[in-house]
PDBQT receptor file of N, H, CA, C and O in Angstrom, charges set to zero:
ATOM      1  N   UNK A   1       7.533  28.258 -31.694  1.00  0.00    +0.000 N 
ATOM      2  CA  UNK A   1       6.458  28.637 -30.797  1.00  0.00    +0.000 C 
ATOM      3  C   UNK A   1       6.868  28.282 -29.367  1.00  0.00    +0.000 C 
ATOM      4  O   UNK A   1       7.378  27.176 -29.193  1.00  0.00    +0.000 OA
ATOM      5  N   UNK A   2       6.697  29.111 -28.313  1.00  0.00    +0.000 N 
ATOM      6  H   UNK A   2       6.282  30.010 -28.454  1.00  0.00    +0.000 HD
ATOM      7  CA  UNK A   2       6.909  28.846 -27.238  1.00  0.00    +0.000 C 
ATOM      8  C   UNK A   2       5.806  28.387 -26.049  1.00  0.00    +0.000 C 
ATOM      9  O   UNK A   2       4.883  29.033 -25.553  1.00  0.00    +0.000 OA
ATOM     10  N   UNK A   3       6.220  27.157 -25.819  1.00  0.00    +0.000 N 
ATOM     11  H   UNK A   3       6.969  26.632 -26.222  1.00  0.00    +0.000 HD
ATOM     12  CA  UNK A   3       4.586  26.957 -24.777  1.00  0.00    +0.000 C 
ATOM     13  C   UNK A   3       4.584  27.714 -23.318  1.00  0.00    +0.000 C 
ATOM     14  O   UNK A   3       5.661  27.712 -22.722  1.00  0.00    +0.000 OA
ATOM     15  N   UNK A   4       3.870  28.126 -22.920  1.00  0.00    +0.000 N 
ATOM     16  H   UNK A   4       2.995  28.127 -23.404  1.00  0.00    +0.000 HD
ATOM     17  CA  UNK A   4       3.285  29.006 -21.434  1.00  0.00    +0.000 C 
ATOM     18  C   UNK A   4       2.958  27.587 -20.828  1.00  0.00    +0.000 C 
ATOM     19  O   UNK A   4       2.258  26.648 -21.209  1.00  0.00    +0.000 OA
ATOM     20  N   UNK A   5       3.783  27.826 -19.688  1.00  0.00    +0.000 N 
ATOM     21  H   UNK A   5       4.352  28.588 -19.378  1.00  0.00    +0.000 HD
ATOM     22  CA  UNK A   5       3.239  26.683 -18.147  1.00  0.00    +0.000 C 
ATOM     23  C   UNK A   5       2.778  27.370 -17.409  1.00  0.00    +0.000 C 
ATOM     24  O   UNK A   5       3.938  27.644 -17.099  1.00  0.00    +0.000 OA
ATOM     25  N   UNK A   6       2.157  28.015 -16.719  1.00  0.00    +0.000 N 
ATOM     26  H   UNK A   6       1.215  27.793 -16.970  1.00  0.00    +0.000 HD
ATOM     27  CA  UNK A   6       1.796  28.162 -15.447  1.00  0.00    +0.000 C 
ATOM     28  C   UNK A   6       1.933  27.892 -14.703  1.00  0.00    +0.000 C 
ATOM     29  O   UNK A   6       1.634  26.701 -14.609  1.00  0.00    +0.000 OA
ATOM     30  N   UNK A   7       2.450  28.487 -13.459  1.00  0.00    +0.000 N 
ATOM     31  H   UNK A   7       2.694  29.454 -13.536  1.00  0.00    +0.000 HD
ATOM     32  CA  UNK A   7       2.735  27.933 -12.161  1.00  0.00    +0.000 C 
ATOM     33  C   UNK A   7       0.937  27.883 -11.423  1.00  0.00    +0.000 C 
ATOM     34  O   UNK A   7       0.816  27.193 -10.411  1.00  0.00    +0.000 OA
ATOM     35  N   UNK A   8       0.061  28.380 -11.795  1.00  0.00    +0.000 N 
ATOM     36  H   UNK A   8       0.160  28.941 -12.617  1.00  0.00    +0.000 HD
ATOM     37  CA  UNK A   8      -1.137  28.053 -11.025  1.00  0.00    +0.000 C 
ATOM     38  C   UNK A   8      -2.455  28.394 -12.475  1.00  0.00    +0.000 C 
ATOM     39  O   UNK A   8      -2.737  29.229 -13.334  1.00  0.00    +0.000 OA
ATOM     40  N   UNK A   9      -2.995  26.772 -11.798  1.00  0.00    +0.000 N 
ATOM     41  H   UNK A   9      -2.766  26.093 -11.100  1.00  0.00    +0.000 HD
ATOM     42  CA  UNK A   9      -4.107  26.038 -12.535  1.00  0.00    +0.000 C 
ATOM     43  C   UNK A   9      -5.369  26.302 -12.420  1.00  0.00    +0.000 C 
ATOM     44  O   UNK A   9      -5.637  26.321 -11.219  1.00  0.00    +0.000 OA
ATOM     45  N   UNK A  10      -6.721  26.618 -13.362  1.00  0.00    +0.000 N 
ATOM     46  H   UNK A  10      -6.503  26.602 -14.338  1.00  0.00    +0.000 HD
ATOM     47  CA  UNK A  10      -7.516  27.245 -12.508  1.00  0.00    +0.000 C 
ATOM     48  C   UNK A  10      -8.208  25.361 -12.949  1.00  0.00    +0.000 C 
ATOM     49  O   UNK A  10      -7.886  24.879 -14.035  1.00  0.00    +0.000 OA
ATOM     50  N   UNK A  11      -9.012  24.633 -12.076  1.00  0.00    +0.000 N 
ATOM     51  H   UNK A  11      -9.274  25.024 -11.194  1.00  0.00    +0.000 HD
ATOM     52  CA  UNK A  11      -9.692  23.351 -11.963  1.00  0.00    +0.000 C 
ATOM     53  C   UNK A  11      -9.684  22.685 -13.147  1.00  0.00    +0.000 C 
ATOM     54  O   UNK A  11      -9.091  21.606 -13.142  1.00  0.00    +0.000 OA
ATOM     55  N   UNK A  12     -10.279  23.109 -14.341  1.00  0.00    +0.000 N 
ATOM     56  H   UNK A  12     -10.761  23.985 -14.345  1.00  0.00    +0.000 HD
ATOM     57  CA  UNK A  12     -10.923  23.093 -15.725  1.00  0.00    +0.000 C 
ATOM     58  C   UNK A  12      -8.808  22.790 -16.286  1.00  0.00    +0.000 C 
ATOM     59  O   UNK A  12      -8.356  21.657 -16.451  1.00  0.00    +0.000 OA
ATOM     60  N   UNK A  13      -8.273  23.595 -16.391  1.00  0.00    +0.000 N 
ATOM     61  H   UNK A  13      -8.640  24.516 -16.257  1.00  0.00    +0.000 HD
ATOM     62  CA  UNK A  13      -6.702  23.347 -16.287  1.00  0.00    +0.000 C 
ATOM     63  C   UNK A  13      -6.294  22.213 -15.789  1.00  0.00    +0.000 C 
ATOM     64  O   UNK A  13      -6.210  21.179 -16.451  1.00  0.00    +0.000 OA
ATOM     65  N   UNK A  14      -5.999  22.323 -14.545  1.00  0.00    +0.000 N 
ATOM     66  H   UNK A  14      -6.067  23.163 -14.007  1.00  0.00    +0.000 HD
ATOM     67  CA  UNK A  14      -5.289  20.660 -13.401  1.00  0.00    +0.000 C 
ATOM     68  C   UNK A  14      -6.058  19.666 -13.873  1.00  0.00    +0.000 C 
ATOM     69  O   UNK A  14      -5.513  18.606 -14.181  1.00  0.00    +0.000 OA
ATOM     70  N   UNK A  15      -7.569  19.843 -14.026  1.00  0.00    +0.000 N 
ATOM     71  H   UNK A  15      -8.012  20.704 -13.776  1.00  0.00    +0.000 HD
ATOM     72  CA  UNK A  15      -8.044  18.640 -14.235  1.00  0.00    +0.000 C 
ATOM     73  C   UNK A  15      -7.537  17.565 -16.108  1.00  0.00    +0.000 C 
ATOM     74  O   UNK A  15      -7.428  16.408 -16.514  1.00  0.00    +0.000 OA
ATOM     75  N   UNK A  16      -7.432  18.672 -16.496  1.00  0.00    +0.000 N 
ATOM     76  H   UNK A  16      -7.521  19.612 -16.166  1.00  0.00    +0.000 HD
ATOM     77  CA  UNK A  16      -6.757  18.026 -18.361  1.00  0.00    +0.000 C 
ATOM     78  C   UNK A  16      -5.478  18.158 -18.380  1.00  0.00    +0.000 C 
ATOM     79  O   UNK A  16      -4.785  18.009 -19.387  1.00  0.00    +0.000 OA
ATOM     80  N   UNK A  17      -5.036  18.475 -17.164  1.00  0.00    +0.000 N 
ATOM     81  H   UNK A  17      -5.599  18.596 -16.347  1.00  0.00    +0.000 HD
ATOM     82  CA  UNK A  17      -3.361  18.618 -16.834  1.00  0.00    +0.000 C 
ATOM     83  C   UNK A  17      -2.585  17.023 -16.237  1.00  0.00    +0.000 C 
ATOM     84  O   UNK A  17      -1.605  16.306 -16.441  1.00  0.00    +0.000 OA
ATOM     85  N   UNK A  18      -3.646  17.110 -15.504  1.00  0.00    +0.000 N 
ATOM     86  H   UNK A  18      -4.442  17.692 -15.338  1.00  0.00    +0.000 HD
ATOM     87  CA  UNK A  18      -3.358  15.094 -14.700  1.00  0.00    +0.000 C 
ATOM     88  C   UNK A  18      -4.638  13.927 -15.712  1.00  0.00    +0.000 C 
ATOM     89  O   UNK A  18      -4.784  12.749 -15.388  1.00  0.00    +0.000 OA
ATOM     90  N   UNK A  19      -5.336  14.500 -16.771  1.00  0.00    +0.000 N 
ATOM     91  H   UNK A  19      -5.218  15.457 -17.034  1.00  0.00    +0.000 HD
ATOM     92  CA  UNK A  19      -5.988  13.286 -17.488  1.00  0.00    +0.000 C 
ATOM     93  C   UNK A  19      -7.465  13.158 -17.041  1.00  0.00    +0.000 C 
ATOM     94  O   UNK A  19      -8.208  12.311 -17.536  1.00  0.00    +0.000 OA
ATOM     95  N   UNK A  20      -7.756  13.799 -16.341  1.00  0.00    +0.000 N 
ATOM     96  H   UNK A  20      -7.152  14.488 -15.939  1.00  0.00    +0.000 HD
ATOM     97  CA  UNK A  20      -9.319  13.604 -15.767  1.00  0.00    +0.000 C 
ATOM     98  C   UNK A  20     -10.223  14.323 -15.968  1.00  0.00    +0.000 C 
ATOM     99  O   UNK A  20      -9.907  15.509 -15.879  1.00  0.00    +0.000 OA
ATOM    100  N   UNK A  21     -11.266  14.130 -16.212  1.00  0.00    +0.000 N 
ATOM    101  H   UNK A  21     -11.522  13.167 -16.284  1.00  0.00    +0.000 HD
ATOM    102  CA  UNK A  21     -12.457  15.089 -16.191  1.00  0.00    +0.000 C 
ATOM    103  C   UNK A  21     -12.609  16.178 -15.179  1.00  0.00    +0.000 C 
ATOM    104  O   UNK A  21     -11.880  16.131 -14.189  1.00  0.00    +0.000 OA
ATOM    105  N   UNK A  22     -13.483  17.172 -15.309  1.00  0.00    +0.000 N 
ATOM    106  H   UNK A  22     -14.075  17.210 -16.114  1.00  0.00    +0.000 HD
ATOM    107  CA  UNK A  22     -13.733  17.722 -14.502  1.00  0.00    +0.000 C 
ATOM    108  C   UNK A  22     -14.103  17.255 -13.114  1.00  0.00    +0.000 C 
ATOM    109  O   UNK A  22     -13.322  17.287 -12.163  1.00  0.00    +0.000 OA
ATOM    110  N   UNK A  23     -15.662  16.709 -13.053  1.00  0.00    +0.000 N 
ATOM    111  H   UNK A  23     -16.296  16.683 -13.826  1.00  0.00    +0.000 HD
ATOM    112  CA  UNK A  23     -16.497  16.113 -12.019  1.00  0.00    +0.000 C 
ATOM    113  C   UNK A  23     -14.867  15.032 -11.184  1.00  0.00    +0.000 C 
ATOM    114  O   UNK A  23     -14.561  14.954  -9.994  1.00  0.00    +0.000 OA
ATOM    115  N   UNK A  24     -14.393  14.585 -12.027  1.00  0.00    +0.000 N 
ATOM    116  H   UNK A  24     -14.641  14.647 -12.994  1.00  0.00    +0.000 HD
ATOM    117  CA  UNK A  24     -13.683  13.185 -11.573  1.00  0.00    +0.000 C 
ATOM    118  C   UNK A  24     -12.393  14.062 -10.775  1.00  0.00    +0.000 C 
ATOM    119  O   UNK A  24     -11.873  13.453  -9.840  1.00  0.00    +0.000 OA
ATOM    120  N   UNK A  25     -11.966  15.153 -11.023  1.00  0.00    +0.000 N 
ATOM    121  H   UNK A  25     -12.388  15.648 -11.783  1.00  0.00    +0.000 HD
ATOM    122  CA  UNK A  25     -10.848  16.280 -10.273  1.00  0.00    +0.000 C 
ATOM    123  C   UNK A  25     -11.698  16.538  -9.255  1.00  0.00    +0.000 C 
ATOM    124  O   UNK A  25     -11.236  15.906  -8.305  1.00  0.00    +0.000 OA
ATOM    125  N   UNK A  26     -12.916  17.243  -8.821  1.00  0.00    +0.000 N 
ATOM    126  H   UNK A  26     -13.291  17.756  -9.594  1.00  0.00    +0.000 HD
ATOM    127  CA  UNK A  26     -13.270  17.996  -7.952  1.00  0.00    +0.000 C 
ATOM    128  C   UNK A  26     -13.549  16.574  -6.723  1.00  0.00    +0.000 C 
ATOM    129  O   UNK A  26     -13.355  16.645  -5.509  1.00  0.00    +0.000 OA
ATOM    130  N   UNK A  27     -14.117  15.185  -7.614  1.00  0.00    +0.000 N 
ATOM    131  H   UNK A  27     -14.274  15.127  -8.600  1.00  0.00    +0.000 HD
ATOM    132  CA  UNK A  27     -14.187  13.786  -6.425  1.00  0.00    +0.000 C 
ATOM    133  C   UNK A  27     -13.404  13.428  -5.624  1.00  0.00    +0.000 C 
ATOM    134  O   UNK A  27     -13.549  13.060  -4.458  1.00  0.00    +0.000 OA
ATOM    135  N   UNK A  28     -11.936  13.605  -6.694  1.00  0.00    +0.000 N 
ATOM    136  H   UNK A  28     -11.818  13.904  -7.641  1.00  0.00    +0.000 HD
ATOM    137  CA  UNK A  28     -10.322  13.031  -5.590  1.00  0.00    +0.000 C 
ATOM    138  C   UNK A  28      -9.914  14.114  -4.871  1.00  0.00    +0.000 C 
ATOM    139  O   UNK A  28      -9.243  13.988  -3.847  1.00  0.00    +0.000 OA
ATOM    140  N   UNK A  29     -10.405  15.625  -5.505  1.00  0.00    +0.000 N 
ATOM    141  H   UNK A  29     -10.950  15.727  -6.337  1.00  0.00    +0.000 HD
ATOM    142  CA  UNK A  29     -10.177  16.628  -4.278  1.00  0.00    +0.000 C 
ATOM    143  C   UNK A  29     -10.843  16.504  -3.070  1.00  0.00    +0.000 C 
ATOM    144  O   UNK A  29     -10.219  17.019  -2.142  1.00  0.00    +0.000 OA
ATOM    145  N   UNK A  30     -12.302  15.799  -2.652  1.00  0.00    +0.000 N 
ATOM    146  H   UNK A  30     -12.809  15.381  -3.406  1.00  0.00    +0.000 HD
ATOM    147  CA  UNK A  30     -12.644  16.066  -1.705  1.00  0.00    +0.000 C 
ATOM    148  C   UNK A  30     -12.572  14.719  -1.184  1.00  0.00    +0.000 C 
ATOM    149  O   UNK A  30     -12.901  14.622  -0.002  1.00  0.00    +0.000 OA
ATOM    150  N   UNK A  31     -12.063  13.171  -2.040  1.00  0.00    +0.000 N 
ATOM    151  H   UNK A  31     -11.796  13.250  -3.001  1.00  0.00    +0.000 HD
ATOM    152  CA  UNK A  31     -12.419  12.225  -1.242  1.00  0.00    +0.000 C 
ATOM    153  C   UNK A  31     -10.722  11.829  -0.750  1.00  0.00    +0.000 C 
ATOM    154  O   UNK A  31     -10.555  10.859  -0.011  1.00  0.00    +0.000 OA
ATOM    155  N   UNK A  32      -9.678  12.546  -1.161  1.00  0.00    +0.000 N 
ATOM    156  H   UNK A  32      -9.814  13.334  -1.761  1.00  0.00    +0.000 HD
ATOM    157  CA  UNK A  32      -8.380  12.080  -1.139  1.00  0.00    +0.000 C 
ATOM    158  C   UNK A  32      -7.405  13.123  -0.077  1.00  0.00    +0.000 C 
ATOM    159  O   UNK A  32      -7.038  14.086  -0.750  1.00  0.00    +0.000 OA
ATOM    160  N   UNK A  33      -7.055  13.185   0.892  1.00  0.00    +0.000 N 
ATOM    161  H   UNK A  33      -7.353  12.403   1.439  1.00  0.00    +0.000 HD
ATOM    162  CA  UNK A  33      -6.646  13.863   2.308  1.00  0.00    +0.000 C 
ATOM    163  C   UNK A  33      -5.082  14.475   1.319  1.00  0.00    +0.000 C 
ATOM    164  O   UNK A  33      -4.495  15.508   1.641  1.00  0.00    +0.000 OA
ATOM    165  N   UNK A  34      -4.742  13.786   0.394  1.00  0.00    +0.000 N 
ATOM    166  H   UNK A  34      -5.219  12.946   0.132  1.00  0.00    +0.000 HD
ATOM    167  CA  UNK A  34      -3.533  14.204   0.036  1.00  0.00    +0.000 C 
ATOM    168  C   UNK A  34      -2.968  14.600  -1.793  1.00  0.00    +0.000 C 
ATOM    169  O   UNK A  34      -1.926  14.652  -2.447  1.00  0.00    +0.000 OA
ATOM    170  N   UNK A  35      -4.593  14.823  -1.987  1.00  0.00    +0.000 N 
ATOM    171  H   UNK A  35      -5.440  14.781  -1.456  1.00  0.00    +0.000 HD
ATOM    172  CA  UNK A  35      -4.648  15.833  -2.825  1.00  0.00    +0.000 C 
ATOM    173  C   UNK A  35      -4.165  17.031  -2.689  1.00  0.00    +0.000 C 
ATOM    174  O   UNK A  35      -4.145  17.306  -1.490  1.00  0.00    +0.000 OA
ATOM    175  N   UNK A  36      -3.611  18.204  -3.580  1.00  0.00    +0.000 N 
ATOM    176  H   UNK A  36      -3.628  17.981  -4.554  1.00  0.00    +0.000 HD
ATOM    177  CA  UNK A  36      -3.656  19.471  -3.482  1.00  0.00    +0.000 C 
ATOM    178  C   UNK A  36      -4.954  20.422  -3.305  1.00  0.00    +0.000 C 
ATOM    179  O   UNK A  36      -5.657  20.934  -4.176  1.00  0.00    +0.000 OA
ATOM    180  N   UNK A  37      -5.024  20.476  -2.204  1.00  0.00    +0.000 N 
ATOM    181  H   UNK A  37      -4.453  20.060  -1.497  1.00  0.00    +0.000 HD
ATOM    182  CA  UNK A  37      -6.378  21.783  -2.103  1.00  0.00    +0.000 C 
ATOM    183  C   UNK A  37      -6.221  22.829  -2.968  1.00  0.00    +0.000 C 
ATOM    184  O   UNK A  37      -5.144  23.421  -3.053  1.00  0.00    +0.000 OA
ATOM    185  N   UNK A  38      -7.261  23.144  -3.673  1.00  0.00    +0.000 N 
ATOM    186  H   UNK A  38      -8.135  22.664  -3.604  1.00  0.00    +0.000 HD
ATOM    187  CA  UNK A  38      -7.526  24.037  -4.518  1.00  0.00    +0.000 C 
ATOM    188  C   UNK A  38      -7.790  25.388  -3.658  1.00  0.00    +0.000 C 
ATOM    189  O   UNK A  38      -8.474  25.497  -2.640  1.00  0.00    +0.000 OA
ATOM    190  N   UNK A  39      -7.176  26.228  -4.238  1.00  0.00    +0.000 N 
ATOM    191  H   UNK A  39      -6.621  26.140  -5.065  1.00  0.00    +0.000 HD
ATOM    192  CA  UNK A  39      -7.281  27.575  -2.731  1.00  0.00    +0.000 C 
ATOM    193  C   UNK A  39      -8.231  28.591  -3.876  1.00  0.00    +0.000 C 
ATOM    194  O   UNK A  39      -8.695  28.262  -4.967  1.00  0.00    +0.000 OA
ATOM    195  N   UNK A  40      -8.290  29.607  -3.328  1.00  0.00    +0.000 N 
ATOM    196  H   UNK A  40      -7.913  29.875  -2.442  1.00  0.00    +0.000 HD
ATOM    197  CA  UNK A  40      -9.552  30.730  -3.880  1.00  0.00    +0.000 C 
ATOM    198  C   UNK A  40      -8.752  31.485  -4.375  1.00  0.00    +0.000 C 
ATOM    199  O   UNK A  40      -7.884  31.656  -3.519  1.00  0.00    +0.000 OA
ATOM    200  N   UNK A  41      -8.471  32.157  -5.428  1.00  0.00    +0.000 N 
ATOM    201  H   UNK A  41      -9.176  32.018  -6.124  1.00  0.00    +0.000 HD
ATOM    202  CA  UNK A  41      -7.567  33.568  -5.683  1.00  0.00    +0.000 C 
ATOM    203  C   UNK A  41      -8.459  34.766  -6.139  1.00  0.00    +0.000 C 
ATOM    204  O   UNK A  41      -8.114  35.740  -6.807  1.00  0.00    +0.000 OA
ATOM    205  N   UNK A  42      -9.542  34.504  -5.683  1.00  0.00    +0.000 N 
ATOM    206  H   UNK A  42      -9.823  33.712  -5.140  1.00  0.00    +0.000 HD
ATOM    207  CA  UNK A  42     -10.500  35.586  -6.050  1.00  0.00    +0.000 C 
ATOM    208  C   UNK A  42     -12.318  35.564  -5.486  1.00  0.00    +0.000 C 
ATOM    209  O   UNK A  42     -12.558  34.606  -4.751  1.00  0.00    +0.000 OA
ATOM    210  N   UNK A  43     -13.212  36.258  -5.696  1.00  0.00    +0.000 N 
ATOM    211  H   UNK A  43     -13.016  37.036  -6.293  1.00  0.00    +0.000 HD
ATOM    212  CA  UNK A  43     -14.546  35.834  -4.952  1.00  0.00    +0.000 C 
ATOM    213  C   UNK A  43     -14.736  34.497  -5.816  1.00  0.00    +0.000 C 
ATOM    214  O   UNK A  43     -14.933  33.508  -5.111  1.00  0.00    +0.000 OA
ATOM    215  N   UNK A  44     -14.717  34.272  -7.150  1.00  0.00    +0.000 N 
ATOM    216  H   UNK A  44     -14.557  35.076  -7.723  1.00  0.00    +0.000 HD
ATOM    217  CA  UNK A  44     -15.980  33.486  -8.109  1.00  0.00    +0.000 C 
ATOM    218  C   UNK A  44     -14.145  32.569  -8.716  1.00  0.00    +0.000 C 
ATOM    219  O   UNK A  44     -13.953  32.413  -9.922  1.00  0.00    +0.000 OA
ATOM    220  N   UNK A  45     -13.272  32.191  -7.872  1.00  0.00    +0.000 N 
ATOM    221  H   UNK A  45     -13.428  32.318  -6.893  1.00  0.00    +0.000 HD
ATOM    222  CA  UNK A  45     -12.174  31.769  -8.747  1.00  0.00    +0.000 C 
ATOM    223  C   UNK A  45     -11.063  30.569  -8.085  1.00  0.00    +0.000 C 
ATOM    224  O   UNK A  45     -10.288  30.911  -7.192  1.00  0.00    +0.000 OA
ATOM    225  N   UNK A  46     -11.070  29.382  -8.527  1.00  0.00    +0.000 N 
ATOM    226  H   UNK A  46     -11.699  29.104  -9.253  1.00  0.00    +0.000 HD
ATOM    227  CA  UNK A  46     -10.283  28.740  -7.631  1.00  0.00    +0.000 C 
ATOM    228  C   UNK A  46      -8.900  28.022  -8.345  1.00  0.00    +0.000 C 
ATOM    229  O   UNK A  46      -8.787  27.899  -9.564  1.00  0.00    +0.000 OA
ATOM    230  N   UNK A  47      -8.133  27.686  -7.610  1.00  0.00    +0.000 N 
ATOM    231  H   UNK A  47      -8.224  27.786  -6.619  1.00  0.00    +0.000 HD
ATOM    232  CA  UNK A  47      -6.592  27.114  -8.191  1.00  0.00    +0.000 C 
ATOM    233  C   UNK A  47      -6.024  26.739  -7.589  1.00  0.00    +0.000 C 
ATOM    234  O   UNK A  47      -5.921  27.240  -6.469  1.00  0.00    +0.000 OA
ATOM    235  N   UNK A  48      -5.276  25.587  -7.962  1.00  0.00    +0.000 N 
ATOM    236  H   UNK A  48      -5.359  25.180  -8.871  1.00  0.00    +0.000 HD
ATOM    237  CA  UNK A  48      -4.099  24.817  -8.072  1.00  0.00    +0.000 C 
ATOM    238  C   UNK A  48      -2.850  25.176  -8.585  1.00  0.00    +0.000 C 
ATOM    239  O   UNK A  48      -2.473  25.706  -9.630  1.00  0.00    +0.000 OA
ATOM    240  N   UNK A  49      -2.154  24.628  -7.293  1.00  0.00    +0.000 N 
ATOM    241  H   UNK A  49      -2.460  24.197  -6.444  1.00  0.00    +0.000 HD
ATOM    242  CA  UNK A  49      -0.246  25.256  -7.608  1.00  0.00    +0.000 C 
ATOM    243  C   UNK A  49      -0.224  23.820  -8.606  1.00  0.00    +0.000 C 
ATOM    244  O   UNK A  49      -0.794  22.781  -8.273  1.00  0.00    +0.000 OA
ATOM    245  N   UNK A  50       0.737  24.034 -10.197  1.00  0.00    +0.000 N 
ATOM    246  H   UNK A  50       1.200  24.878 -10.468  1.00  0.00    +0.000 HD
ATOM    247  CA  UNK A  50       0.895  22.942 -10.727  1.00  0.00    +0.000 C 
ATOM    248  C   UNK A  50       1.773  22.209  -9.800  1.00  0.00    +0.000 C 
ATOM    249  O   UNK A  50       1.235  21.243  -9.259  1.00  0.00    +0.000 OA
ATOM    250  N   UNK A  51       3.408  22.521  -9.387  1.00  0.00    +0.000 N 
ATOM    251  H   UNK A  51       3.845  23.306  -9.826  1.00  0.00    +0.000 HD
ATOM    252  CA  UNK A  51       3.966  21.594  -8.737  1.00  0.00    +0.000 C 
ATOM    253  C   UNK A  51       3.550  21.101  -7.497  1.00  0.00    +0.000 C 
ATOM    254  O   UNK A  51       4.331  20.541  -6.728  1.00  0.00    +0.000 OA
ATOM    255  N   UNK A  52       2.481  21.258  -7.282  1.00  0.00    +0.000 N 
ATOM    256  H   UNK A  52       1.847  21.713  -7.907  1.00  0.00    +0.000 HD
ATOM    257  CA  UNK A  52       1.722  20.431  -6.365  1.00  0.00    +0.000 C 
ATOM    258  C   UNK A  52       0.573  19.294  -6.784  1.00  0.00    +0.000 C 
ATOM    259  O   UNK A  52      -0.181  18.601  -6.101  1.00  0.00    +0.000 OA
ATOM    260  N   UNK A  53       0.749  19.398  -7.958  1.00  0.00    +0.000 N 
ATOM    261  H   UNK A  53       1.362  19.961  -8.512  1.00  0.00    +0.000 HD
ATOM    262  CA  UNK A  53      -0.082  18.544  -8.927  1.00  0.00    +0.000 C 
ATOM    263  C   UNK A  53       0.970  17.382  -9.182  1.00  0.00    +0.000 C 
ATOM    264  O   UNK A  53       0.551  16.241  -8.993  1.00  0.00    +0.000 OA
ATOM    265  N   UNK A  54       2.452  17.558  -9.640  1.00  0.00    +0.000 N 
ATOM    266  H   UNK A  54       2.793  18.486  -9.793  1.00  0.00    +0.000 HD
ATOM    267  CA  UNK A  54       3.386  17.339  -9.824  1.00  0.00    +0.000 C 
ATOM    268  C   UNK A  54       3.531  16.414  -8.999  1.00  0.00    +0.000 C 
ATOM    269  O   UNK A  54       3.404  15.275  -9.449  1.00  0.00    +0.000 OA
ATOM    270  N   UNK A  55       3.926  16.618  -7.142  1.00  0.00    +0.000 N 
ATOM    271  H   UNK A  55       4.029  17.543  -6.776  1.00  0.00    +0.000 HD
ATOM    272  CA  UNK A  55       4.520  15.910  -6.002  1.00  0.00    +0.000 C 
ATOM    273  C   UNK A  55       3.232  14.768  -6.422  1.00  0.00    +0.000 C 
ATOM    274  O   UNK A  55       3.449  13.717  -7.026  1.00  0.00    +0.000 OA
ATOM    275  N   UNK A  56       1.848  15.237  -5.952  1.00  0.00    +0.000 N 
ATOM    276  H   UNK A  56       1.672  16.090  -5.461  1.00  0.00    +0.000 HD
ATOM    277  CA  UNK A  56       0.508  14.288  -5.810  1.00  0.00    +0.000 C 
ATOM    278  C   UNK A  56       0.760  13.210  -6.909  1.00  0.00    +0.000 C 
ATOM    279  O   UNK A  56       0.473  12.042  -6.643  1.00  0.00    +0.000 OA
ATOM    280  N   UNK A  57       1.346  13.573  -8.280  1.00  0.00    +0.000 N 
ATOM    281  H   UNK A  57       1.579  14.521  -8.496  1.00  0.00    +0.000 HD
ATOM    282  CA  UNK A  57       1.392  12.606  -9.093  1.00  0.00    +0.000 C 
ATOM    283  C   UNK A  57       2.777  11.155  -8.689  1.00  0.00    +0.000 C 
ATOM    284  O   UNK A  57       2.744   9.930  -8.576  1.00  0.00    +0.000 OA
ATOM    285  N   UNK A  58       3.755  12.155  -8.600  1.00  0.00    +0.000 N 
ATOM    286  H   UNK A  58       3.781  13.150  -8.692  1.00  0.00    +0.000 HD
ATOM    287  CA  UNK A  58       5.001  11.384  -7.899  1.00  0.00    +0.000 C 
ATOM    288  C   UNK A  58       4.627  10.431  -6.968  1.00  0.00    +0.000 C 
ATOM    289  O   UNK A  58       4.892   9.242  -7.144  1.00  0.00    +0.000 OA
ATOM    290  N   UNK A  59       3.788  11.007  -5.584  1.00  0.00    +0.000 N 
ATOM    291  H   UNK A  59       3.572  11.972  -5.441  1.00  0.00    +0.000 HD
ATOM    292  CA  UNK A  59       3.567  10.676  -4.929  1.00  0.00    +0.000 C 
ATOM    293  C   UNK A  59       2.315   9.002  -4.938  1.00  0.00    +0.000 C 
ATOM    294  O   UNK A  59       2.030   8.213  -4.037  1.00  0.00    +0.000 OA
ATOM    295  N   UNK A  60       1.888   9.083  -6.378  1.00  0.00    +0.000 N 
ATOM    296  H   UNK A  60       2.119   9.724  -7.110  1.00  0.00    +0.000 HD
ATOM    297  CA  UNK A  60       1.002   8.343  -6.941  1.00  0.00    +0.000 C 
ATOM    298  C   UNK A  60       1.346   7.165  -7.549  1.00  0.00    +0.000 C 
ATOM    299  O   UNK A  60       0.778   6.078  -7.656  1.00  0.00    +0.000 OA
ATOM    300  N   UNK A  61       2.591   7.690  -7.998  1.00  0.00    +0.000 N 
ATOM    301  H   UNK A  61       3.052   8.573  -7.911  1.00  0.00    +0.000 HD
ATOM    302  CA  UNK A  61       3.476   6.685  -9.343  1.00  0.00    +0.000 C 
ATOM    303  C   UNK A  61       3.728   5.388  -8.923  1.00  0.00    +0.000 C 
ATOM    304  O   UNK A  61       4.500   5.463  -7.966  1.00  0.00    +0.000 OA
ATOM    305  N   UNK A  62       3.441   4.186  -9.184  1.00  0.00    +0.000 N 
ATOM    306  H   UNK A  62       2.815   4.125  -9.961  1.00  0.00    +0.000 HD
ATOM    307  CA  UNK A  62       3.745   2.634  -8.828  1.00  0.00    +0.000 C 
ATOM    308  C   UNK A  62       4.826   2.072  -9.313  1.00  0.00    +0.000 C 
ATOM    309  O   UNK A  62       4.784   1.475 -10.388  1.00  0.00    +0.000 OA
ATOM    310  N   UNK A  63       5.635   2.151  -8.795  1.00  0.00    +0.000 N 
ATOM    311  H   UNK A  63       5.669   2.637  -7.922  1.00  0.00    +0.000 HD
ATOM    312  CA  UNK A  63       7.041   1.583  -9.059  1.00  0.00    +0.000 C 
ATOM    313  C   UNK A  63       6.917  -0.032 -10.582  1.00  0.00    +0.000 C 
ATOM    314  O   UNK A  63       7.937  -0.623 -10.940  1.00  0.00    +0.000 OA
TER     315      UNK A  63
């Protein structure tokens, strides 16, 4: 079986992608300056580049 990655996450995705709930993804998006902004790809539709989920995590990691 072959698994599908996606290069772009729709919220409900990124958020069980990095371990978090929903509500708890959309909090560090708006309370954290260096989160990945979630951009619009449609009227009613929003997303996340994964390797930008990726850096934010790197960028997170405690030695």
């Amino acid at each position: 079986m072959t698994t599908i990655n996606p290069p772009v996450l729709r919220p409900s995705q990124a958020a069980a992608y990095i371990g978090l709930s929903l509500p708890s993804f959309w909090r560090i998006a708006k309370a954290d300056p260096s989160f990945p902004r979630p951009f619009k790809v449609g009227p009613n539709s929003t997303a996340v580049m994964r390797r930008d989920l990726d850096a934010w995590l790197e960028s997170k990691r405690v030695a």
